[in-house]
C-alpha positions in Angstrom: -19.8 21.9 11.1 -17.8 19.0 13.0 -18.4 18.3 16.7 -15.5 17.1 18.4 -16.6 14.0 20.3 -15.0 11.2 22.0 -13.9 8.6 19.5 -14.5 5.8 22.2 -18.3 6.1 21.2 -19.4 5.8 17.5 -22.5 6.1 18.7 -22.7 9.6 19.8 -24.0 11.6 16.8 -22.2 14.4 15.6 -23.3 16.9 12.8 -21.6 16.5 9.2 -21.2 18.9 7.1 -24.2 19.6 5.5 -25.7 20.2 9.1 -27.2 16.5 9.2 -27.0 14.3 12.5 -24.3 11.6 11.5 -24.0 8.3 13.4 -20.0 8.5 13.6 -18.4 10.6 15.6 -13.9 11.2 15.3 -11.2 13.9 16.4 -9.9 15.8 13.6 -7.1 18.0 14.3 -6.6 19.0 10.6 -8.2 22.4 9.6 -11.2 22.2 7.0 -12.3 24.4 4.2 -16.0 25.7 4.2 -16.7 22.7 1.7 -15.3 20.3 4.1 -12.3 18.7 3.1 -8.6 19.1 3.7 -7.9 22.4 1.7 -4.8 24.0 3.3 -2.8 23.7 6.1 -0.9 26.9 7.3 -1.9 29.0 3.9 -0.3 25.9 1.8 -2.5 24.6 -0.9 -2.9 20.7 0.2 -4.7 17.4 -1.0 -5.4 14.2 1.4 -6.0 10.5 1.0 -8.0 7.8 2.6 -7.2 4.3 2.3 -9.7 1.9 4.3 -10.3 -1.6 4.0 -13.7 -1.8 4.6 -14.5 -5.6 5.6 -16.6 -7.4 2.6 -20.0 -8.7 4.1 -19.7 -11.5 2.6 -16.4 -12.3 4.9 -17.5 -10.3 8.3 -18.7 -13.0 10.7 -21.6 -13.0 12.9 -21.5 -15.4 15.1 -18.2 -17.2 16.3 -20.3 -20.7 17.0 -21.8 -20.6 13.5 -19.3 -19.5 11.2 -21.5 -20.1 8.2 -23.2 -17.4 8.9 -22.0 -13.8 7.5 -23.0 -10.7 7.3 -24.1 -10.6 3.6 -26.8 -12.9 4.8 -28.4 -9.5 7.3 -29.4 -6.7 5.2 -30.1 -4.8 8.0 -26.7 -5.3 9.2 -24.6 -4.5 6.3 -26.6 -1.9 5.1 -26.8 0.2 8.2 -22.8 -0.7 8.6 -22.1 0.3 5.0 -24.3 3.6 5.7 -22.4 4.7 8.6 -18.5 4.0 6.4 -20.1 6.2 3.9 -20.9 8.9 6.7 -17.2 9.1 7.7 -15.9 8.9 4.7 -18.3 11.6 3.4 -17.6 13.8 6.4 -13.7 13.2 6.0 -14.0 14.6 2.4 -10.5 13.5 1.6 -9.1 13.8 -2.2 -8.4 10.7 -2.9 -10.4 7.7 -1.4 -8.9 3.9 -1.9 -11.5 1.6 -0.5 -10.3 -2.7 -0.4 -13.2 -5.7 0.1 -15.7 -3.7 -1.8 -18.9 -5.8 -2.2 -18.6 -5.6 -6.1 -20.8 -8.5 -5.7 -24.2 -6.8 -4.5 -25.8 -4.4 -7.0 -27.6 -2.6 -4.3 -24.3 -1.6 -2.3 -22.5 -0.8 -5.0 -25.4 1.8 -6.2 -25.2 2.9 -2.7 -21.8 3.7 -3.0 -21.6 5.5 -6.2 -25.2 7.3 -5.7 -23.9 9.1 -2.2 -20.2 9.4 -3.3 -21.5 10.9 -6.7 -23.8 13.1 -4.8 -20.7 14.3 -2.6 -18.4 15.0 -5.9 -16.5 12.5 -6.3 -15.7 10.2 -9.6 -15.9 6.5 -8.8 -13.9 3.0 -10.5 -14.8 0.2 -9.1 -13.1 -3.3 -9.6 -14.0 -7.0 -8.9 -11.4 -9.7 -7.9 -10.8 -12.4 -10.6 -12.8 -15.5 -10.6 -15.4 -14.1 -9.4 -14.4 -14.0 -5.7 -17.3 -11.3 -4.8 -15.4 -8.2 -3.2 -12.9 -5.7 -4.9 -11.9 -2.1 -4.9 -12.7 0.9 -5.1 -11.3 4.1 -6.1 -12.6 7.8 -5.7 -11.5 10.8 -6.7 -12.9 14.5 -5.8 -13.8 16.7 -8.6 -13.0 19.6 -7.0 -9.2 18.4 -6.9 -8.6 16.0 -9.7 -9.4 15.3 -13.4 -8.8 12.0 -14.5 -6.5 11.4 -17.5 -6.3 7.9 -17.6 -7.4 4.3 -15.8 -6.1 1.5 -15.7 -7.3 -1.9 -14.3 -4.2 -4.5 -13.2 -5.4 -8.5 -13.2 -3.2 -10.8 -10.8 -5.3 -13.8 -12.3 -2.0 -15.8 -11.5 -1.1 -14.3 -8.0 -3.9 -15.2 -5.4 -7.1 -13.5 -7.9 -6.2 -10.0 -6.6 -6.3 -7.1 -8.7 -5.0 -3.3 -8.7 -6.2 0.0 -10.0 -4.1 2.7 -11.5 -5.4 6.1 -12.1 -3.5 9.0 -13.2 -4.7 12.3 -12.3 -3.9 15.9 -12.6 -4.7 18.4 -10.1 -7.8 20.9 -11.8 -5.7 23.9 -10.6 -1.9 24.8 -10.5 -0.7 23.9 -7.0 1.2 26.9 -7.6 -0.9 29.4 -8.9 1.3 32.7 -8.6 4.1 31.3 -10.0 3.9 30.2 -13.2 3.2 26.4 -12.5 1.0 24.2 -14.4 -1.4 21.4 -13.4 0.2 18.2 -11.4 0.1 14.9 -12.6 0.1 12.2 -10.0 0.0 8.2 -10.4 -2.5 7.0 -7.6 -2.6 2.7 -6.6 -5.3 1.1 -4.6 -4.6 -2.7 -4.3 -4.8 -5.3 -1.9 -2.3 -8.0 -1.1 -3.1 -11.8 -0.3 -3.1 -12.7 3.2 0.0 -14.5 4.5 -1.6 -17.9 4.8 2.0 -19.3 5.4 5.9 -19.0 4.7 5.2 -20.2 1.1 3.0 -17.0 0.5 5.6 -14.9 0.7 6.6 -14.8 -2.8 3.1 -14.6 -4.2 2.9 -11.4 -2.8 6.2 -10.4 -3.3 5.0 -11.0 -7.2 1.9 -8.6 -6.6 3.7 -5.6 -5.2 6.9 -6.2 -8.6 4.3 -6.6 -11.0 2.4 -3.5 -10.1 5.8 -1.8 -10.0 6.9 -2.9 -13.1 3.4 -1.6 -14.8 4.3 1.2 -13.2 7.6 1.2 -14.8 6.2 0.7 -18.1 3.5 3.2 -18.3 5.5 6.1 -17.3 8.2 5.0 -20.1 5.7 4.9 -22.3 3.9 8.2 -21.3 7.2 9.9 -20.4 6.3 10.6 -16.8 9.7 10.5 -15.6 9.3 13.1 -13.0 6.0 12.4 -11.7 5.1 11.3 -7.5 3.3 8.0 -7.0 1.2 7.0 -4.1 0.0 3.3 -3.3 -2.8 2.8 -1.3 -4.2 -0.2 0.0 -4.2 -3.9 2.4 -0.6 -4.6 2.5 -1.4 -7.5 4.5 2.0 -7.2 5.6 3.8 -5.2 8.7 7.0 -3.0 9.3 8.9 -6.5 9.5 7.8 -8.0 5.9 9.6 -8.1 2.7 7.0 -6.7 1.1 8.2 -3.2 3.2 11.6 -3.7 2.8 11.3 -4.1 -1.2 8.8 -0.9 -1.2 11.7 0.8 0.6 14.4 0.0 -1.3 11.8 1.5 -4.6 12.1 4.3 -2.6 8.7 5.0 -1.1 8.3 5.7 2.2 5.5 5.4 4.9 3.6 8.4 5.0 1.8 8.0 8.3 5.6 6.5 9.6 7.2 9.8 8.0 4.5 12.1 9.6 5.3 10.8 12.9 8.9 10.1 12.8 9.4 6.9 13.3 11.9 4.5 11.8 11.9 1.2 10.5 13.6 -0.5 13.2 12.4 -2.6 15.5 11.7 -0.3 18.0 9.1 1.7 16.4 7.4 -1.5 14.0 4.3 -1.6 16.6 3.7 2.1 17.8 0.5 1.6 16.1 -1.8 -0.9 14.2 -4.4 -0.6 12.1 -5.7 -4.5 11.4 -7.2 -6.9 13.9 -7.1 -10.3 11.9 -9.6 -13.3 11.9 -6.9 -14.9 14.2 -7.2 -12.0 17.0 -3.7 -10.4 16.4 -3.3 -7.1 15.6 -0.6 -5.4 13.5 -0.2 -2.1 10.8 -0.7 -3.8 7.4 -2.6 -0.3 5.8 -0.3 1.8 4.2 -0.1 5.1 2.5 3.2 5.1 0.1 4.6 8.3 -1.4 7.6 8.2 -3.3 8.6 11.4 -4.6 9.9 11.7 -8.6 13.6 12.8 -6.9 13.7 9.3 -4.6 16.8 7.4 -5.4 16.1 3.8 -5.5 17.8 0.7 -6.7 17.0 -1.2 -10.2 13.8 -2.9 -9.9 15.0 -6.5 -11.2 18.0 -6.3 -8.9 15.6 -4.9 -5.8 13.0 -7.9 -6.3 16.0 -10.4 -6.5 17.2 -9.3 -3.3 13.8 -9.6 -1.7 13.7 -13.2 -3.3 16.9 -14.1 -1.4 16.1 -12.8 1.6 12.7 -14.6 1.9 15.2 -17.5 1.1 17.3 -16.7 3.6 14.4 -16.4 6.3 13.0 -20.3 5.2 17.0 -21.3 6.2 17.4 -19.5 9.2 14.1 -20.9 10.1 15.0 -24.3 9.9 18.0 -23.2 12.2 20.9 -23.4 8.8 23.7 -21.2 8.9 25.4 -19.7 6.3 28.2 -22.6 5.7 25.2 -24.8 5.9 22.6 -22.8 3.7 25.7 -23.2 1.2 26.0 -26.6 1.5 22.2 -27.1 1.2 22.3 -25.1 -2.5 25.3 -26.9 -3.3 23.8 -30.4 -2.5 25.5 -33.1 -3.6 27.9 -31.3 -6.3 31.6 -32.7 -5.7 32.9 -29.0 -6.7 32.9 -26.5 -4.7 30.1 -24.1 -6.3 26.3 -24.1 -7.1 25.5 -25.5 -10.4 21.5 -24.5 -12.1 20.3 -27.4 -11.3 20.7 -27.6 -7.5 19.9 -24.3 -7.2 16.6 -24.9 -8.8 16.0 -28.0 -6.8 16.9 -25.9 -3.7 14.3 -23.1 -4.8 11.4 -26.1 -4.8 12.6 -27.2 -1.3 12.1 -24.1 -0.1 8.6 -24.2 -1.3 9.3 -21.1 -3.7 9.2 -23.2 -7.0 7.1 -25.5 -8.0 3.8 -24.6 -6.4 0.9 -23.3 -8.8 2.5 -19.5 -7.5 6.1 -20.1 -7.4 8.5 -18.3 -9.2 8.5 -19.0 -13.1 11.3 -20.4 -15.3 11.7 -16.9 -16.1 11.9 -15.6 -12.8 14.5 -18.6 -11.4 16.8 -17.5 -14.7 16.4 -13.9 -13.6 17.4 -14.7 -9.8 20.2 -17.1 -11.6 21.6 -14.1 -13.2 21.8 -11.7 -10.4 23.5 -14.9 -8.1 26.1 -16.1 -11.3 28.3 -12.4 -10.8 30.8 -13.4 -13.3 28.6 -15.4 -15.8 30.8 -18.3 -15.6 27.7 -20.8 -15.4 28.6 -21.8 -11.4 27.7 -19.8 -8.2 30.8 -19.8 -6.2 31.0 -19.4 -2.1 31.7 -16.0 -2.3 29.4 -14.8 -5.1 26.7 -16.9 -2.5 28.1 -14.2 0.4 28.0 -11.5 -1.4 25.0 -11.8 -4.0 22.5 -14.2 -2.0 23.2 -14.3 2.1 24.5 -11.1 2.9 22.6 -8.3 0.8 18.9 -6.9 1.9 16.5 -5.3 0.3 16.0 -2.6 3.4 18.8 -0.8 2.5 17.9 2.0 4.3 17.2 5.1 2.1 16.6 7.8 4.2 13.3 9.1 4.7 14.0 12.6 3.3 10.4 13.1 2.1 10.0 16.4 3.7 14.0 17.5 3.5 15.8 19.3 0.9 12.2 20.3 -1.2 11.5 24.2 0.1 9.8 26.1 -2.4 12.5 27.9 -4.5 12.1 31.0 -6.5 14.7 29.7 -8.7 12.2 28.1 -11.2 15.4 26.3 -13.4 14.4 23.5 -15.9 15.1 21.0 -13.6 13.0 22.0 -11.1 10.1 19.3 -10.2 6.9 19.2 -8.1 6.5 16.7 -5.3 5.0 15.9 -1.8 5.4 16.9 1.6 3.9 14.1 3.7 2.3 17.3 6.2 -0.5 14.9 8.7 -1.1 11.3 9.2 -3.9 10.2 10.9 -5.4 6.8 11.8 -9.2 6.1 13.0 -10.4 5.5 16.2 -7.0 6.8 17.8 -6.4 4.1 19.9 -4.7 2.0 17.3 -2.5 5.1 17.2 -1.2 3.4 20.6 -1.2 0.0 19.6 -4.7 -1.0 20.7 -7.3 -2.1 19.3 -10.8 -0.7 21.0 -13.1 -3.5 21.8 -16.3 -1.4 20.9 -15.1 -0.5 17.2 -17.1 -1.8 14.4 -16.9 -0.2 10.8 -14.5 -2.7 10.0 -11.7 -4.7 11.1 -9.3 -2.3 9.8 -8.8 0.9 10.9 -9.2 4.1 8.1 -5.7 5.8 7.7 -5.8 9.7 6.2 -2.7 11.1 4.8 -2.4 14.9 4.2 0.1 16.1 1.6 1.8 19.6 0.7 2.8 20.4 -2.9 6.4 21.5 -2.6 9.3 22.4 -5.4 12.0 19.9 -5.6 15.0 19.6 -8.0 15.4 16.2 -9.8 18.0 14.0 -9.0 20.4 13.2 -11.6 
């Protein structure tokens, strides 16, 4: 069974579910099955996810004054700390586990990991960063719930030497077993974005999150997945406020844990909770859950990334207190006409700091954002086509978060009738960060585990 115990104290041992004393104790209000993982909710036939970030030892400091030393130099410390993750994440028994900073680097916690994971049923992939940067990810999926039809390993040897992991799953039973339906196929993402060093990083993980989309893109052409849900986990290493959110919401994913609690993606509700206390003390919500459903409208995905392009663009110009005749001015620079030629606006794109650098946009990609810009193809960017096509639009355009609307089951089983997600629970771990603190006394990692709980429900495909 699971003792409910105050979450203040990881110390206080609980039992798990095999009847052992565990050193992690949590509130769960989300019914179990007798095996121990999210089963149903209500009667409905559901599946869950974990995505944690578990703190690589070989990054977790030890001692402020001495900041050589790390972790991955204690055994006794990471082992024991690595122990007590796998406990809870064990005793949570969610579906689908996405796991960031995984020591890919030590043989011995790697074994650990697949040995006790194994043993609890579940089918592990494991990836290392590129050039050979020690940590990595992991992905793991529950027999009971999934078979795996196909993995697939994405290398951002380019962008920051971080790496993704597709996997694409179908469910071992009909979701709907007494009518008629067959297995569901679902695309799962665990990935983890560079850290926002400065301004000039915005871009290089801009390119992370287009070029996993576009893979994503390209494999369901070419496996004709049209009408299939997709869920990214990871590290986002970005908040509410980023472009990197704006983008995913104009692709039409939403925030599950932000759906299941209904809040919005203003201001106001951007830091009702956290789930990341950085190296530099702040604390923000940078772990994300995204489901977007196979009926999500969204816009193209080349004209989407070009608006986030222009406004991380407009952001470096505001910064540097330019207004919009001035920003115009600035691209035009010292052209006697009236319009934007290429060449200024490439020159403008290095002063900004978003060309030029070993991860700035590509010939290809300034030709691409050219395009989009030039609305009539005339070779020139004119004052309004730099209103309308580069200053004024956002990527946020706000696409309502109708995740759990207008999807009832329906009896009406017509051809165009799709399977897709219900975002049903969101929960984050220790539930402080639920408030927007951050406990003092918390030590698995310095993120905070987020849990998603999904129902199956009937949909009809958008046109």
């Amino acid at each position: 069974m699971v003792a409910v115990v105050d979450s203040n104290n990881l110390s206080i041992p609980n039992l798990n579910t095999n009847g052992n004393e565990s050193r992690v104790g949590y509130k769960r209000s989300v019914p179990r099955s007798n095996s121990g993982y999210v089963s149903s909710i209500m009667g409905e036939c559901c599946i869950s996810c974990t995505t944690f970030n578990i703190l690589a030892p070989i990054y977790k400091r030890l001692d402020h004054q001495n900041q050589s030393l790390r972790e991955s130099d204690v055994r006794d410390s990471w082992f024991n700390r690595n122990q007590t993750i796998l406990d809870w994440l064990i005793c949570e028994r969610s579906s689908v586990i996405c796991l960031q900073e995984f020591w890919v680097g030590n043989e011995e916690l790697v074994l650990m990991y697949q040995e006790r994971l194994g043993n609890a049923g579940y089918n592990t992939f494991s990836l290392a960063r590129t050039n050979n940067r020690g940590d990595g990810l992991l992905t793991a999926l529950h027999r009971d719930y999934f078979n795996v039809l196909n993995y697939r390993e994405l290398l951002f040897n380019d962008f920051g030497d971080r790496v993704a992991q597709l996997v694409h799953v179908e469910s071992v039973v009909p979701f709907f077993q007494n009518q008629g339906g067959g297995q569901q196929e679902i695309l799962i993402v665990n990935t983890h974005l560079l850290f926002p060093h400065d301004s000039s990083l915005s871009v290089v993980r801009l390119h992370q999150v287009y070029k996993i989309l576009q893979y994503l893109e390209l494999y369901q052409t070419e496996n004709k997945l049209n009408h299939i849900p997709i869920i990214l986990c990871g590290d986002w290493n970005g908040s509410k406020r980023g472009h990197v959110y704006k983008f995913l919401r104009s692709q039409g994913f939403v925030s599950s844990y932000d759906v299941a609690h209904q809040y919005t993606d203003g201001d106001a509700d951007a830091h009702k909770w956290v789930s990341h206390r950085n190296h530099r003390g702040n604390i923000c919500g940078v772990d994300f859950i995204w489901l977007r459903n196979p009926n999500q409208s969204r816009k193209p995905l080349q004209a989407s990334w070009a608006e986030a392009v222009f406004s991380i663009i407009k952001c470096q110009l505001q910064k540097a207190s330019l207004a919009e005749n001035d920003a115009f001015a600035f691209f035009k620079a010292d052209n006697n006409g009236d319009v934007i030629t290429h060449s200024a606006f490439c020159e403008a794109l290095r002063q900004v700091n978003l060309a030029g650098l070993p991860y700035g946009l590509s010939f290809q990609e300034t030709d691409d954002l050219w395009a989009q810009a030039d609305v009539d193809g005339n070779g020139v960017v004119n004052y309004e086509e730099f209103k309308q096509r580069m200053w004024n639009l956002s990527c946020s355009a706000q696409i309502e978060n109708n995740c759990n609307d207008n999807m009832e089951d329906s009896k009406d089983c017509s051809e165009k009738e799709i399977l897709g997600f219900a975002v049903k629970d969101a929960f984050l771990f220790p539930s402080e960060v639920e408030k927007g603190k951050w406990p003092e006394n918390y030590s698995l990692s310095d993120h905070a585990p987020l849990s998603v709980v999904f129902s199956p429900v009937r949909m009809q495909s958008s046109s």
